[in-house]
C-alpha positions as CSV (number, residue, x, y, z in Angstrom):
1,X,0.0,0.0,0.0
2,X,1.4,3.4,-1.1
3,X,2.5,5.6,2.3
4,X,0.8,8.7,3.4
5,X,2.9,11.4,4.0
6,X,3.1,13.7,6.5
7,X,2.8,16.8,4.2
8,X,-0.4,15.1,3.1
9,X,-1.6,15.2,6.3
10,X,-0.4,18.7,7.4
11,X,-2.0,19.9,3.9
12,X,-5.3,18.6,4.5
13,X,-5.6,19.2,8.0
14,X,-3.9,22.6,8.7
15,X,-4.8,22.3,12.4
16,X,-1.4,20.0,12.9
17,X,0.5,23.5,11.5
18,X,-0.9,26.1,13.8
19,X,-1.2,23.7,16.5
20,X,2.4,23.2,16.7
21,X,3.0,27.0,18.0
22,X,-0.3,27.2,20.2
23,X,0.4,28.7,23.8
24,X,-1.4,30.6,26.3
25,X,-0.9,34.1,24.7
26,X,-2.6,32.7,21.7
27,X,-5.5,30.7,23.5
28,X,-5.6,34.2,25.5
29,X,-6.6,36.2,21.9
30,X,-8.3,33.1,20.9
31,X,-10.9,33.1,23.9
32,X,-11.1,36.7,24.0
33,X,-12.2,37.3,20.1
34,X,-14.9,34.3,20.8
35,X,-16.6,35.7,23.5
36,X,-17.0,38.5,21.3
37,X,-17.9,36.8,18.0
38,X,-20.3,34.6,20.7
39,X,-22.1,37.6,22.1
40,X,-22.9,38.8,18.3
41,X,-23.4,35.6,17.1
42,X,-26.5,34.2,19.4
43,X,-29.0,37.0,18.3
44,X,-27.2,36.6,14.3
45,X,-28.0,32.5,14.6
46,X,-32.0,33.3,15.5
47,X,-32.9,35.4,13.0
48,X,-31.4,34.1,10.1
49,X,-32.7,30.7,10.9
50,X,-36.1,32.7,11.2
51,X,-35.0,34.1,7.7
52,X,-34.4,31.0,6.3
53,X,-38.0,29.5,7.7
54,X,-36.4,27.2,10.2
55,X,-37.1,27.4,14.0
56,X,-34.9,29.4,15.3
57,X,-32.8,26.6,17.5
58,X,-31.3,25.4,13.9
59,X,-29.3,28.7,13.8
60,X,-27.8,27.8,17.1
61,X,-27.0,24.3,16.2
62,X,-25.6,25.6,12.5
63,X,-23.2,27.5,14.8
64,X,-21.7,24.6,16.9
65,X,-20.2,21.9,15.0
66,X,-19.6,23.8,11.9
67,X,-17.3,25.7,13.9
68,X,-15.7,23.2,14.8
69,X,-15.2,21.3,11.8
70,X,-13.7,24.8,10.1
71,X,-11.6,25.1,12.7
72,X,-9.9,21.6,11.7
73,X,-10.0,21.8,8.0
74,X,-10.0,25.4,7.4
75,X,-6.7,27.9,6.9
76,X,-7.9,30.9,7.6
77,X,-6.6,32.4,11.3
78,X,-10.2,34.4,11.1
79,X,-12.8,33.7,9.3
80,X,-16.0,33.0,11.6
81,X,-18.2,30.3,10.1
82,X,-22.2,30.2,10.6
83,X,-25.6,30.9,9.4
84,X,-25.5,34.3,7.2
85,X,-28.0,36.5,5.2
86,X,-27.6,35.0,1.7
87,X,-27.3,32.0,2.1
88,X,-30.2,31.8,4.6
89,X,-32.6,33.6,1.9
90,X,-31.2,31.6,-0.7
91,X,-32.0,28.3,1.5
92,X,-35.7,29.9,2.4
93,X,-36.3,29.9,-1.9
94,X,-35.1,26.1,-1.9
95,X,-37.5,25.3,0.9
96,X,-40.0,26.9,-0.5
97,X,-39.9,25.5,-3.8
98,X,-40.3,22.0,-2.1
99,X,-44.0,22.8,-1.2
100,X,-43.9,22.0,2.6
101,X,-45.5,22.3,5.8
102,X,-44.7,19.8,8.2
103,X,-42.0,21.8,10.3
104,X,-40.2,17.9,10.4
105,X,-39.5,17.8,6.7
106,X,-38.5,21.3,6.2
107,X,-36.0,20.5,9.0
108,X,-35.0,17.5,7.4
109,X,-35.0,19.5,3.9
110,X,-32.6,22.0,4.8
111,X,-30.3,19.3,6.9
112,X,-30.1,17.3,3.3
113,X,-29.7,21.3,1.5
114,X,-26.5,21.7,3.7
115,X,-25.4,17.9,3.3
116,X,-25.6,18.0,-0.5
117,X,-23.7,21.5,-0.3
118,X,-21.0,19.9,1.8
119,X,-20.4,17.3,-0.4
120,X,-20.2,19.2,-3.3
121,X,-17.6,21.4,-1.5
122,X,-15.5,18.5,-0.4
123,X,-15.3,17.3,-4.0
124,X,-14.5,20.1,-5.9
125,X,-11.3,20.9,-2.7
126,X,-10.1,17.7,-3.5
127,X,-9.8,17.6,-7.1
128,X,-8.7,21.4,-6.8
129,X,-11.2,23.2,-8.5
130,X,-11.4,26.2,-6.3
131,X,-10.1,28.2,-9.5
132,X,-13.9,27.7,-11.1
133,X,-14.7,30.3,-8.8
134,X,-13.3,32.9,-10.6
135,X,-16.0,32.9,-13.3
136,X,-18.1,34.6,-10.9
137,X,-17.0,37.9,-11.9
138,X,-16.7,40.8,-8.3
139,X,-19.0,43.1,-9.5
140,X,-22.1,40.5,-10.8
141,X,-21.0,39.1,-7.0
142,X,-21.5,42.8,-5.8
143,X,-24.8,43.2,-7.6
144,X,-26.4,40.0,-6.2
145,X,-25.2,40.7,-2.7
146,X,-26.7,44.5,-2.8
147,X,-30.2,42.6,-4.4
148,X,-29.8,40.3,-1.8
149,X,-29.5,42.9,1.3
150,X,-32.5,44.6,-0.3
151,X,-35.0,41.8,-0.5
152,X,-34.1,40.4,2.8
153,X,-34.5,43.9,4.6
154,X,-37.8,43.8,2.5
155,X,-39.0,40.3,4.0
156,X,-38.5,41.7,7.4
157,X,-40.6,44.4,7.6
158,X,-43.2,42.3,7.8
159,X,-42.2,41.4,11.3
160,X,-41.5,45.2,12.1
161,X,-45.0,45.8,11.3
162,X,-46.5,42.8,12.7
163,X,-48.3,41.5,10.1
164,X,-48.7,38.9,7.6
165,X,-46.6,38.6,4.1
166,X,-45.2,36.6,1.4
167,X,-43.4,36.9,-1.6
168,X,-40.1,35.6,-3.1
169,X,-39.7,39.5,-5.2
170,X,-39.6,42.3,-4.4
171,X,-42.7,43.2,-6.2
172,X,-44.6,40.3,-4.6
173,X,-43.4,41.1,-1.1
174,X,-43.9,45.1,-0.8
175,X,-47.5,44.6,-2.5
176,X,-48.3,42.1,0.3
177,X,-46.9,44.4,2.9
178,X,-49.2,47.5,1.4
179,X,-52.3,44.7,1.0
180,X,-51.8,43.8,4.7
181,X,-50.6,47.1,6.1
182,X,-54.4,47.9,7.4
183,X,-53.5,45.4,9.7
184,X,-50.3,46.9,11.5
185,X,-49.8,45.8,14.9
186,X,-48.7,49.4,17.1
187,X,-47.2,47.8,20.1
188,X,-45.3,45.4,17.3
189,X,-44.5,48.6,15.6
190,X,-42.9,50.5,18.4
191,X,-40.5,47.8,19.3
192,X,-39.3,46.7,16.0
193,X,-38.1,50.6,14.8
194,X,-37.1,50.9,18.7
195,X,-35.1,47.9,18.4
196,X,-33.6,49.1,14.6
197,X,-33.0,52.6,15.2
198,X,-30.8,50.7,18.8
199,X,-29.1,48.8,16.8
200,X,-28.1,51.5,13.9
201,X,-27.0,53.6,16.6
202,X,-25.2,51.0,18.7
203,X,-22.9,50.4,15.2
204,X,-22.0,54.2,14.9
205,X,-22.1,56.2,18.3
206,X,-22.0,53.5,21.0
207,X,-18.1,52.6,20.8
208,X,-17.3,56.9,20.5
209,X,-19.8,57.9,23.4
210,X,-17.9,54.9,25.4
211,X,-14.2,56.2,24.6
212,X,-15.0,59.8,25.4
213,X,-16.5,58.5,28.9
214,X,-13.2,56.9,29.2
215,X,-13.3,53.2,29.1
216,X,-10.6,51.4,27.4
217,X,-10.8,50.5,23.3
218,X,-11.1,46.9,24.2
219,X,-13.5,47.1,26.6
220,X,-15.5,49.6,24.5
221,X,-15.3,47.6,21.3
222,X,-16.9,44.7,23.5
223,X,-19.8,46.3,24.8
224,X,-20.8,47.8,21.2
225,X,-20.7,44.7,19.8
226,X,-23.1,43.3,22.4
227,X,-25.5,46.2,21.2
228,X,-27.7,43.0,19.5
229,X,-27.3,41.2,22.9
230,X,-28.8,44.1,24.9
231,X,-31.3,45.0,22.5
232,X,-33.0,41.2,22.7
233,X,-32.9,41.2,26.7
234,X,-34.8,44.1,27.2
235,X,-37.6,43.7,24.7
236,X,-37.6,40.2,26.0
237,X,-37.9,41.8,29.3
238,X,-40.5,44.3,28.3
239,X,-42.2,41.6,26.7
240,X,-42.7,39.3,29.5
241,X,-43.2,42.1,32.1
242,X,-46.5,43.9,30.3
243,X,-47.5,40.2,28.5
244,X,-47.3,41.5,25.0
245,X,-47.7,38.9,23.6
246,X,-51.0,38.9,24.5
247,X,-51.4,41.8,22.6
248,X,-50.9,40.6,19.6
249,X,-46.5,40.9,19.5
250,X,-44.9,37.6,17.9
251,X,-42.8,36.0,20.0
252,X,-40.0,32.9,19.2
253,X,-41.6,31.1,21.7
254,X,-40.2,27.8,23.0
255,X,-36.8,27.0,21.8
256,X,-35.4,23.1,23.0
257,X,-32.9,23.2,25.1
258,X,-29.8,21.0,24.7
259,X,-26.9,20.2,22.7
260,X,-27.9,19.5,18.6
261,X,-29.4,16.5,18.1
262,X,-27.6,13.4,15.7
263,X,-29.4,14.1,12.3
264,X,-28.7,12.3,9.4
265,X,-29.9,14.1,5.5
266,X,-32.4,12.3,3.3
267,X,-31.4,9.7,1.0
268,X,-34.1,10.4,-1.1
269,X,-33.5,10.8,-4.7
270,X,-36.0,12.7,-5.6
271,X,-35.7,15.3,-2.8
272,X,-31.7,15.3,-3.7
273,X,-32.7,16.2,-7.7
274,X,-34.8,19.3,-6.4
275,X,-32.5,20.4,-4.4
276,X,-29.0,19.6,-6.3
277,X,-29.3,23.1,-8.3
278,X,-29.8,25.4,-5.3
279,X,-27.1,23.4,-3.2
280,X,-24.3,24.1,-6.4
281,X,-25.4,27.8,-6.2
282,X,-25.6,27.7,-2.1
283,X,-22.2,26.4,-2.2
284,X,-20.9,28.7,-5.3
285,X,-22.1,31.7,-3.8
286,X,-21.3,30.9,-0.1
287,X,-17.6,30.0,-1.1
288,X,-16.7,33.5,-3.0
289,X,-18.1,35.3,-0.3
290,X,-16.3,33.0,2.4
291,X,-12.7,33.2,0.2
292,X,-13.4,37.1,-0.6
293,X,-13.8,37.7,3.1
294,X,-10.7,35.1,4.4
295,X,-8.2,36.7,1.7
296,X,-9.1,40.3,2.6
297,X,-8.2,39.5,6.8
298,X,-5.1,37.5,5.7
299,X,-3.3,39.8,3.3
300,X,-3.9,42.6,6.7
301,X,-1.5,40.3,8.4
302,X,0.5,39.1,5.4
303,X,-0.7,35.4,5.9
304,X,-2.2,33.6,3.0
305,X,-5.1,31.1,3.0
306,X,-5.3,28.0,0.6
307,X,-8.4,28.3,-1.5
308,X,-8.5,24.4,-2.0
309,X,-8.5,23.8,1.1
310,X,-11.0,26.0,2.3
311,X,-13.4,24.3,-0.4
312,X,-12.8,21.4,2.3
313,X,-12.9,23.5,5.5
314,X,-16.5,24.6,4.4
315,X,-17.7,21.3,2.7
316,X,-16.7,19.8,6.6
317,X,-18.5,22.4,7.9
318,X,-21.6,22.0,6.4
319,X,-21.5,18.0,6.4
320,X,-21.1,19.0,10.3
321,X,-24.3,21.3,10.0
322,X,-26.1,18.4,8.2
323,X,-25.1,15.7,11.1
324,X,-26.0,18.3,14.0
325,X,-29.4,20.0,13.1
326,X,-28.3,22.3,11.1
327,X,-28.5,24.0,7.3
328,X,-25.8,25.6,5.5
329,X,-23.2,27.9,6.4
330,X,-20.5,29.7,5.4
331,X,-18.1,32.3,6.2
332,X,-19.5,35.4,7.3
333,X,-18.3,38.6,6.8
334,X,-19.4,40.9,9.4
335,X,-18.4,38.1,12.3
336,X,-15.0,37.6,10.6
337,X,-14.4,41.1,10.7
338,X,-15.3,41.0,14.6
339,X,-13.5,38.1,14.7
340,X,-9.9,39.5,12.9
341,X,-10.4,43.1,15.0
342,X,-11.2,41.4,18.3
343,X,-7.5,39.4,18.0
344,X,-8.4,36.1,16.7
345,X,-5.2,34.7,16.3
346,X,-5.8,30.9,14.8
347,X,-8.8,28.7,13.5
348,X,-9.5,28.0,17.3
349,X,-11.0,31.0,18.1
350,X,-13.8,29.8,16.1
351,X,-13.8,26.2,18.3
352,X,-14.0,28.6,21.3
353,X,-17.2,30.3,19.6
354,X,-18.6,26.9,19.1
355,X,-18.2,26.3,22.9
356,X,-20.0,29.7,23.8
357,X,-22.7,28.6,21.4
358,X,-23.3,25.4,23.1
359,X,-23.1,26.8,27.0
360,X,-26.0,29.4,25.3
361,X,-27.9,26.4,23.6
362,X,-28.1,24.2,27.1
363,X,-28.6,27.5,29.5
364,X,-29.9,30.6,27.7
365,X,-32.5,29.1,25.4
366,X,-35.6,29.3,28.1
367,X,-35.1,32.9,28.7
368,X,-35.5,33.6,24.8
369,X,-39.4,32.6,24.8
370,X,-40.5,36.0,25.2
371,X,-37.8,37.2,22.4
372,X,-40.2,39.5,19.7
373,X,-39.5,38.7,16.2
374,X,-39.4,41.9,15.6
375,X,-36.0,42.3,17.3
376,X,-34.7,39.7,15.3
377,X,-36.1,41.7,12.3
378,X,-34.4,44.4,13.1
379,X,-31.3,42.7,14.0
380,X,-31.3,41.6,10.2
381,X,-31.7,44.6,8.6
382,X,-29.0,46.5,10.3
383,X,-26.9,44.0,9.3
384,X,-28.0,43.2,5.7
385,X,-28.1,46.9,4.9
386,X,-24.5,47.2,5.6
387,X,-24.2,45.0,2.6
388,X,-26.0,47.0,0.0
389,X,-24.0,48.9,-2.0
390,X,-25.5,50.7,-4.9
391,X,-22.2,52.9,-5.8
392,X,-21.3,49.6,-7.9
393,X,-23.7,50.6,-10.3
394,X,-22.0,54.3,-10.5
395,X,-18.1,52.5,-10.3
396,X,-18.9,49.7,-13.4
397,X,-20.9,52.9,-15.7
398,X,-17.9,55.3,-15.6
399,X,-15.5,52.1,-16.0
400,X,-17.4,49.8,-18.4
401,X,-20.8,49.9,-20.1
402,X,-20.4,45.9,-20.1
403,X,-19.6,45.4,-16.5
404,X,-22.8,47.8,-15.5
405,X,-25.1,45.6,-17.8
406,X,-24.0,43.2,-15.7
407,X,-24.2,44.5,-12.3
408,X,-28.1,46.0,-13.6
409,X,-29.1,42.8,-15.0
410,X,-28.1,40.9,-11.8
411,X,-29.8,43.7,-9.4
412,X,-32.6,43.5,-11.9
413,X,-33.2,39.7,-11.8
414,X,-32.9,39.0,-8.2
415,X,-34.9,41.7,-7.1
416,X,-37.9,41.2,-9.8
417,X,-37.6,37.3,-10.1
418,X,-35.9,36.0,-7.0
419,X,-33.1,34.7,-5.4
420,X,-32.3,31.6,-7.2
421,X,-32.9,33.1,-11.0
422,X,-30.8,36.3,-10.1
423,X,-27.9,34.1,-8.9
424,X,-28.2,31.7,-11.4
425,X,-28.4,34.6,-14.3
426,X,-25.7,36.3,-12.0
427,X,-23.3,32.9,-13.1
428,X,-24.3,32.9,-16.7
429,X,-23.6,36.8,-17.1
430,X,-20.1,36.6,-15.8
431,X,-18.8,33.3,-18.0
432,X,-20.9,35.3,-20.9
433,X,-18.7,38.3,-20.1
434,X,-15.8,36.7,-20.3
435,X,-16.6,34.7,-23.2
436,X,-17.5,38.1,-25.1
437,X,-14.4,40.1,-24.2
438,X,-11.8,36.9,-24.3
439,X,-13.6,36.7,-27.8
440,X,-12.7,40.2,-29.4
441,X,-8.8,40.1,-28.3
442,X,-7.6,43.7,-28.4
443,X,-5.2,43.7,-31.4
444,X,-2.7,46.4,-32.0
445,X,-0.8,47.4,-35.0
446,X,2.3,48.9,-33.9
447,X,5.4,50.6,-35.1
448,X,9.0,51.3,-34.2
449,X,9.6,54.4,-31.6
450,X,12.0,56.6,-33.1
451,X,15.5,55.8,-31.4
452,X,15.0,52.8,-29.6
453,X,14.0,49.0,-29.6
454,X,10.3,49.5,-29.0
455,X,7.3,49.2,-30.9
456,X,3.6,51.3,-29.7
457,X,0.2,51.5,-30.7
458,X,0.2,53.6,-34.2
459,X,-3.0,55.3,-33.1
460,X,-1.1,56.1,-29.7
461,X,2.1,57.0,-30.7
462,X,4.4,58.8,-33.0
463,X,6.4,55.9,-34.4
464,X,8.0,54.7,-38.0
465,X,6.3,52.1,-40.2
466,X,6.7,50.4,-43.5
467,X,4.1,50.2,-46.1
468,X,5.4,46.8,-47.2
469,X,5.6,45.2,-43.5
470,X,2.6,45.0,-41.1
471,X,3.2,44.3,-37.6
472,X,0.1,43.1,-35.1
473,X,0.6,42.8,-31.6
474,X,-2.2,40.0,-30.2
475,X,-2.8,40.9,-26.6
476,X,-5.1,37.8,-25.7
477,X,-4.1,34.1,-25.6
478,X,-6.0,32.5,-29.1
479,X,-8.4,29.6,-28.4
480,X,-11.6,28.5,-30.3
481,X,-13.7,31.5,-29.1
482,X,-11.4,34.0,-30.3
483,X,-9.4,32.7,-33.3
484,X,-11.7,33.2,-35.8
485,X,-12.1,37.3,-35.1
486,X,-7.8,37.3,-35.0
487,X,-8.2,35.8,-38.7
488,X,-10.7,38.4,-39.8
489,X,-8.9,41.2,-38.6
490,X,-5.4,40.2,-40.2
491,X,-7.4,39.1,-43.5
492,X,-9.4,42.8,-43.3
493,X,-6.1,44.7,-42.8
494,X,-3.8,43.3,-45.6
495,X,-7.0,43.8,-47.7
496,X,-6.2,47.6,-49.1
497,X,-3.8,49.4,-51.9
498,X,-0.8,49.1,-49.8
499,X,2.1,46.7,-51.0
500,X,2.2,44.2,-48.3
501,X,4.9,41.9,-48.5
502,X,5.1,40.9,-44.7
503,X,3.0,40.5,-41.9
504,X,4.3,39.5,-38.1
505,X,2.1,38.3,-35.8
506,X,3.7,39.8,-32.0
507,X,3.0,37.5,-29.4
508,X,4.0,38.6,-26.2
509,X,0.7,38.6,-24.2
510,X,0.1,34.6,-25.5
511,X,0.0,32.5,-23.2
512,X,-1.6,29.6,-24.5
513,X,-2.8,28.7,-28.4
514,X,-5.6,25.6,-28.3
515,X,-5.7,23.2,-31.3
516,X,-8.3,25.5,-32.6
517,X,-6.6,28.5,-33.2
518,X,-3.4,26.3,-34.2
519,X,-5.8,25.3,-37.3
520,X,-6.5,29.2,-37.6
521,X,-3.3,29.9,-37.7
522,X,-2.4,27.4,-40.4
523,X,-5.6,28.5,-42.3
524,X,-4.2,32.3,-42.2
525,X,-0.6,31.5,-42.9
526,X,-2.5,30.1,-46.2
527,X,-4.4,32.1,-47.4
528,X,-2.2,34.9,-46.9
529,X,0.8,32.8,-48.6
530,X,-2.1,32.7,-51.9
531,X,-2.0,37.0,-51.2
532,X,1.8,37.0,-51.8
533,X,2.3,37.7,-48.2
534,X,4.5,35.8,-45.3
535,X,3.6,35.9,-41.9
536,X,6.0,35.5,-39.2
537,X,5.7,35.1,-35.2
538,X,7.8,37.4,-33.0
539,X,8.5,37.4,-29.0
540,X,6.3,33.5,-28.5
541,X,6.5,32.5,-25.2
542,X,8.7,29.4,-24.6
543,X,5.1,27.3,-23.3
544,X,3.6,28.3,-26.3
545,X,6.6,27.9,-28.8
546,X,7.1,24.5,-26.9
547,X,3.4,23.4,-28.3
548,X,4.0,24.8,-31.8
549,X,6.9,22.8,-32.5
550,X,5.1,19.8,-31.2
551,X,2.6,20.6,-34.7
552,X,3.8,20.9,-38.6
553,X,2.6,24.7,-38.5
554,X,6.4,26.0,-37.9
555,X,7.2,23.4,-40.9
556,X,4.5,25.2,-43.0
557,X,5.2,28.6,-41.9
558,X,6.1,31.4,-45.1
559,X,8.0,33.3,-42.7
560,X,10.2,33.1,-40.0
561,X,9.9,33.5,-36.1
562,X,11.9,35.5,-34.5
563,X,12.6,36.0,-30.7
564,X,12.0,39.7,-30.7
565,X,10.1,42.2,-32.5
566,X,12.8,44.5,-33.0
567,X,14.8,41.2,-34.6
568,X,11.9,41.1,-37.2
569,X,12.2,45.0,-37.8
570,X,16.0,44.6,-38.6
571,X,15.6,41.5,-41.1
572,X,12.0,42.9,-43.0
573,X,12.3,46.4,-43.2
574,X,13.9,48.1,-45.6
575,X,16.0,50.6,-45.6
576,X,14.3,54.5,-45.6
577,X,14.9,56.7,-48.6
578,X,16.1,60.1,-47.4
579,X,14.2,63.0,-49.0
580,X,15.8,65.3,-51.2
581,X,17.1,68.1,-50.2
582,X,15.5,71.6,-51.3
583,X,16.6,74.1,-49.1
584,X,18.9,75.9,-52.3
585,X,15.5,75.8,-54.7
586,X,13.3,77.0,-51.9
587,X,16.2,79.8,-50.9
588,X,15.8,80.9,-54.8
């Protein structure tokens, strides 16, 4: 049997790296940041559990084992993993599609969601495919984000108001609010812009007011993050002291205490083929946030994080959510931040977390039966609104007209046809984008700067050609998308008065030539050979020279290739005909 080594180990399971070097001092930043990340984190579980139609104990759970599982698997020193506002929305559209209403299946629905995510996760971090990520272009990612904070705000106002709503749009939900609106609870009211206009407060002016009354920056930091924490205990309070409930205030009600349960995901195949499509997009969209998040906190501390492995830190961690109660998870950003700011110093800050979670789960959970949904409402919107982000739209229109279609369309789709369309069209706009602009390669005829060895755009730049000798500089690696418009545009050029003897095809941005622009290639070096014209290759790449010789195109070249461009302008151009001089008839 072949040997495993330990640098397989170590690179699947980073915890045997940072472990090595863990000491009190670290377990000291460690426990600190998680009390932090715990406080903010209990309130954040409930309501996006509530967001994602689940009772609200399967945020706590989500936010126990996960944790733990990242913690082993994952290489980031800070990201927090749990329940967050996307991917909870995007788990309520699954549900929902499913047709449900036995509270046992929908549990059991998102358990499989988060299983089927996991495993999807774990395969594509072990055959290393975390690169297919970067199809989904930042700003489509921005748009559907920014869509996303708005509809989820949206969907909570129905709790602010205390009254009944649905929708999966943004059309469908506001015209349900305004249809229902009659029926506006006051008492409901009060608390749930109480509790939001807390909570926006608490994020800017708490930690300032704090400082100036002269409590330390740690200390300070603390208590503004617990802002959530205080603004659930006393509406809870006020809730069970005056009996609103009784009023006609929605409460969570009971929430089980205990650790998670042992759940195991359906089996079922035909539950697995609804849900397959939303799990790829669940796991697409809650790995670039989770990477985007992970490599922003690292490069503040010059560390780097393995993108292939954290596709298996956060397939672990939702195969943990599956097995523990649970429904997906992923990296969040707001915690992480918390989490990097409040010291986190390894992965086991997040373990520590997990621990907090748990004490909360098996002591804390009877005194949130009198917790208002509305507080949890409001707890979601200050945090998903701190995600919108409608200067993209202004950024992409002053730098491209293409990226803003994008960004638009993606806004556009999720907000007027949901979730699950706007992510999906979100996907097919960004590998259309860079189909389209891989497909027009920017091609540059260029010409020899006056007294050196360089060659410029002729549009550009004041530089010395030949009427006989064409010179193209390709700045796009050729493949079967793009060939075809490279052969038009030589074909198009040489076509005119001019007597072209040469053309040389510059090749310093090519990185790679597939077997379809290869036969391009030999096509054009043709057809141009029946014109009377040779074509030659300057400044190839030694990858890309490597695969060329490798095919009879060099044997069936016209020209020649030469290593550089100015090597080409010394063999093919001839030499310049000084004009005549005239200064003596012009003095006459």
């Amino acid at each position: 049997m072949p040997r495993i080594s330990a640098q397989t180990f170590t690179q699947y399971l980073p915890i045997l790296t940072w472990a090595k070097a863990y000491n009190r001092d670290t377990a000291s930043s460690d426990i600190l940041a998680a009390v932090i990340v715990t406080i903010m984190l209990i309130p954040q579980s409930l309501a996006y559990a509530l967001l994602a139609g689940l009772p609200a104990e399967m945020g706590l759970y989500a936010s126990i084992l996960p944790l733990v599982a990242y913690a082993i698997f994952g290489t980031s020193r800070a990201l927090a993993v749990g329940p967050v506002a996307v991917v909870s929305l995007m788990t309520a559209a699954a549900i929902g599609n499913l047709g449900l209403s036995d509270p046992a299946q929908i549990a059991l629905a998102a358990g499989t969601l988060a299983f089927i995510s996991g495993v999807l996760l774990l395969v594509l971090g072990v055959l290393r495919l975390g690169f297919l990520a970067n199809f989904l272009s930042h700003p489509v990612i921005a748009g559907f984000i920014t869509a996303s904070g708005v509809l989820i705000a949206a969907s909570q106002l129905k709790h602010i108001f205390g009254i009944e709503a649905h929708g999966h749009t943004l059309i469908m939900v506001i015209g349900s609010l305004f249809e229902n609106l009659s029926h506006t609870s006051f008492i409901t009211l009060v608390i749930g812009t109480g509790a939001t206009a807390f909570l926006f407060w608490v994020r800017k002016g708490l930690k300032p007011r704090l400082l100036a009354a002269g409590l330390k920056p740690r200390l300070a930091d603390v208590l503004a993050k617990a802002g959530p924490v205080g603004a659930v205990a006393v509406t809870t309070l006020v809730t069970w002291l005056f009996g609103l409930q009784n009023t006609g205030v929605k409460i969570v009600g009971e929430v089980p205490t205990g650790l998670p349960p042992l759940t195991m995901p359906s089996l079922s195949p035909d539950l697995w083929n609804q849900l397959f499509l939303s799990a790829v997009l669940i796991s697409i969209i809650g790995f670039v946030e989770s990477v985007s998040v992970a490599q922003t906190l690292a490069a503040k501390k010059r560390q780097r994080i393995q993108p292939d492995q954290e596709l298996i830190g956060l397939g672990a961690s939702n195969v943990a959510a599956a097995v523990s109660g649970g429904y997906p998870v992923t990296g969040g950003f707001a915690r992480s931040v918390v989490n990097f700011d409040a010291g986190a110093e390894t992965p086991a800050a997040g373990a520590f977390t997990a621990i907090g979670i748990g004490i909360a789960a098996l002591l804390l959970t009877p005194l949130l039966f009198f917790l208002p949904k509305a507080t949890l409402a409001a707890t979601i919107i200050v945090a998903v609104l701190g995600l919108v982000d409608f200067s993209i739209l202004k950024k992409t229109w002053g730098y491209s007209k293409v990226d803003f279609a994008a960004v638009f369309a993606t806004i556009a789709l999720t907000l007027g046809f949901g979730v699950e369309l706007g992510v999906s069209a979100g996907v097919l706009i960004s590998i259309g984008l860079h189909l389209y602009k891989t497909s027009r390669p920017h091609v540059a005829e260029v010409g020899l700067v006056p007294g050196t060895h360089h060659f410029r755009n002729i549009k550009r730049h004041k530089v010395d050609t030949q009427p006989h000798l064409i010179t193209l500089r390709v700045d796009e690696s050729l493949y079967f998308a793009n060939a075809r418009f490279l052969e038009d545009y030589v074909l198009g050029r040489v076509t005119c008065d001019e007597p072209i003897e040469h053309v040389v095809l510059m090749f310093p941005a090519v990185n790679e030539v597939d077997m379809s622009a290869l036969e391009t290639l030999e096509e054009l070096n043709r057809r141009l050979s029946e014109m009377g014209i040779k074509m030659h290759l300057s400044e190839v790449k030694g990858p890309v020279m490597d695969r060329l010789q490798r095919s009879h195109f060099l044997d069936e070249l016209t020209g020649r290739v030469f290593q550089s461009q100015y090597d080409a302008w010394q063999a093919l151009a001839r030499p310049q005909t000084p004009a005549p001089d005239t200064s003596e008839t012009d003095a006459a």
